[in-house]
N, C-alpha and C positions, 0 to 999 in steps of 0.2 A: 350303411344306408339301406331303407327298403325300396325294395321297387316299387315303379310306378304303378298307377291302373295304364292300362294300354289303349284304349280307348275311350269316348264318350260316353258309352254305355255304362262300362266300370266305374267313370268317376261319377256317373248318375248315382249308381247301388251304392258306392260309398258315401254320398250328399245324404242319401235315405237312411242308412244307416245308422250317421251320425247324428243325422234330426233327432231322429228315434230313441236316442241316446243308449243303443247296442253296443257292444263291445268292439274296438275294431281287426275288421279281418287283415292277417296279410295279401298282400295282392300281387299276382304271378310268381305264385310260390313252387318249387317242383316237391311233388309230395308223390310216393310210389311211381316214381320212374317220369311220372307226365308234369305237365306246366301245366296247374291251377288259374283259373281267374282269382278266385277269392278262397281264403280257408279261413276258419275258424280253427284252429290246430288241438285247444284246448277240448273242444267239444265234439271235434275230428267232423267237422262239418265243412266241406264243400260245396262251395257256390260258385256255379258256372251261369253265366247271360250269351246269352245267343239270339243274333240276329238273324233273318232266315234266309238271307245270301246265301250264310257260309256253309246252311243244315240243310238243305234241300234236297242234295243229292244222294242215294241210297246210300252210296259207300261213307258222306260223313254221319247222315243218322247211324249207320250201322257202327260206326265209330266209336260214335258217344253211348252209346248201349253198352258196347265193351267195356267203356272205361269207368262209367258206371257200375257193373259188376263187380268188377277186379279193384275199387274203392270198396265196395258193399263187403267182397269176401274180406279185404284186411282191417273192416272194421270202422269204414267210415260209411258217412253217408252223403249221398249227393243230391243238391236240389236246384234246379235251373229256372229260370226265370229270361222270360222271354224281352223281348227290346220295347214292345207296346205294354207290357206289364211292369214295365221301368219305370216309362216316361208318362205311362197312361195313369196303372194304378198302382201309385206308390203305397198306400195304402192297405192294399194284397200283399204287398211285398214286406212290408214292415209288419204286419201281422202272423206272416205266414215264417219270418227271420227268428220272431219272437216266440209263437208255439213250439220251435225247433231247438231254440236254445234254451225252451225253461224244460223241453223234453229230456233236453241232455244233463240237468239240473244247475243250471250258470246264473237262472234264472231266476225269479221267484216272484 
């Protein structure tokens, strides 16, 4: 069984998603040591949503910077999408899902 999305956020990104008729990602995946929101594993693409509760404070931006990196150096890439870019504009996000993965060549 796959996991669930963990939230309402998640299951927004995956609603958009699948409208979109994108591929689907797994969700709370551990991929290099950390728990993923979303991957794309095939195109080694990482999708994380963040609400700004949980970002605000120095030590979790600095967090996410890190784990950023340490994806970038093995090879993947990571791109976040904010909780008003969800619900606001799905539109950014399915756009922005889709120049990533025709980048990766999944696409065409």
């Amino acid at each position: 069984m796959r996991p669930e999305p963990e939230n309402p956020l998640e299951r927004r990104l995956l609603a958009i998603i699948a409208a979109a008729g994108l591929p689907a990602p797994e969700c709370q995946r551990w991929l290099l040591g950390r728990r993923r929101d979303l991957v794309f594993a095939e195109q080694r693409l990482i999708v994380e949503v963040d609400g700004a509760r949980g970002h605000l404070n120095p030590a979790a931006f600095e967090a996410d910077r890190r784990r950023e990196a340490h994806a970038l150096a093995h090879g993947c890439r990571t791109v976040c999408f904010t909780r008003d870019a969800v619900f606001e504009d799905p539109a950014y996000v399915t756009a922005a899902l889709r120049e990533l993965l025709t980048a990766a060549g999944t696409l065409t």
